[in-house]
C-alpha positions as CSV (number, residue, x, y, z in Angstrom):
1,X,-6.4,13.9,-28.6
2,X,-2.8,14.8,-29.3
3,X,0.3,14.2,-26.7
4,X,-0.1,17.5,-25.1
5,X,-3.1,17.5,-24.7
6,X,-3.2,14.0,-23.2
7,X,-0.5,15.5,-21.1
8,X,-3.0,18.3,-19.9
9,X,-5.8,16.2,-18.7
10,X,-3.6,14.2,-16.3
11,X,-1.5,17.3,-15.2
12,X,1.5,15.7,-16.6
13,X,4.6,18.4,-17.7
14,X,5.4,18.2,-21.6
15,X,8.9,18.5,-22.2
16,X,10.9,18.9,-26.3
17,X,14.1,17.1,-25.3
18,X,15.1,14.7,-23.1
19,X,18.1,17.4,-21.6
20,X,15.1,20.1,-21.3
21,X,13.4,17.0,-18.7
22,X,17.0,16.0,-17.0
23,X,17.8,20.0,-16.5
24,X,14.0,20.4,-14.5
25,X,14.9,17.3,-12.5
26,X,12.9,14.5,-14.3
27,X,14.3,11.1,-14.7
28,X,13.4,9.0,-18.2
29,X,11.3,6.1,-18.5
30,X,10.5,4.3,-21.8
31,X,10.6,5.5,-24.8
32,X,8.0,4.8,-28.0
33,X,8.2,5.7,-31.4
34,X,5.3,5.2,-32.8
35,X,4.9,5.3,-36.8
36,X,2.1,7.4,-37.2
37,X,0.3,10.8,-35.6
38,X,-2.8,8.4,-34.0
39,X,-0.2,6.1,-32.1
40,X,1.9,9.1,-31.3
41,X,-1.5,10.1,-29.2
42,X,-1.8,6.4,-28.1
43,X,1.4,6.0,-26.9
44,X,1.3,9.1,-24.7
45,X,-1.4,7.8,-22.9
46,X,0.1,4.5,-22.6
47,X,3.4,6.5,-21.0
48,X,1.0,8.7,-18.4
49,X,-1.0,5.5,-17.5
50,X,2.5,4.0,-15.9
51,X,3.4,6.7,-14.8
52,X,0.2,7.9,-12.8
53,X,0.8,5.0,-10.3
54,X,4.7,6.3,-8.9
55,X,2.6,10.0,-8.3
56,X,-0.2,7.9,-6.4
57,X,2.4,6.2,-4.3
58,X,4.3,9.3,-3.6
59,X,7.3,8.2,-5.7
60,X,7.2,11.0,-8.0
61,X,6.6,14.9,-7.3
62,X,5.5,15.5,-10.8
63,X,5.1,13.4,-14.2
64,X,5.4,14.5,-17.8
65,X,5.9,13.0,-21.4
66,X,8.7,14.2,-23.7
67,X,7.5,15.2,-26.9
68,X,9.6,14.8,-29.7
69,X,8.9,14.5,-34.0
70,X,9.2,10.9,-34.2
71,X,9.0,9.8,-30.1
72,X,6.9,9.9,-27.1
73,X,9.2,9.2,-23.9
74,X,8.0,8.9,-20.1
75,X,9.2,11.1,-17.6
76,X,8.7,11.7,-13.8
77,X,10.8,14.0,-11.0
78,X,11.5,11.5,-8.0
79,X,9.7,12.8,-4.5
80,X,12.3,14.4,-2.3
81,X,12.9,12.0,0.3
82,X,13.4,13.9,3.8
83,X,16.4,12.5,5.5
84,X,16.1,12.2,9.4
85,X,18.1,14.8,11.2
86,X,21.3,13.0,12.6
């Protein structure tokens, strides 16, 4: 499986750059660059796997990965907090 589709079958967002992720609200986790196409693929799911368990939680609103050339970074858009009403 590649990245994006990796991305797919968790419902995680996939993302070029890391500004394209910081402009739709995500906030970066780790980062992997893997040497070669088949740890490219492993390292994505590595990424969604820690990321799976903030979205359980209710920590984060949405996950995604970060897709670059040579790098495979985690990403996730924090879960708006409500604040009481004063």
């Amino acid at each position: 499986m590649t990245p994006k589709e990796i991305a797919a079958q968790y419902e995680a967002k996939v993302f070029d750059s890391p500004d394209a992720a910081r402009v739709a609200g995500f906030v970066l986790t780790e980062t992997m660059r893997p040497r070669n196409v088949w740890n490219k693929a492993s390292a994505a799911s590595a990424l969604v796997l820690k990321l799976i368990p903030k979205k359980t939680r209710g920590e984060a609103e949405e996950i995604g990965l970060i897709v670059e050339p040579w790098s495979v970074t985690g990403c996730y858009k924090p879960a708006e907090v409500n604040a009481p009403a004063a």
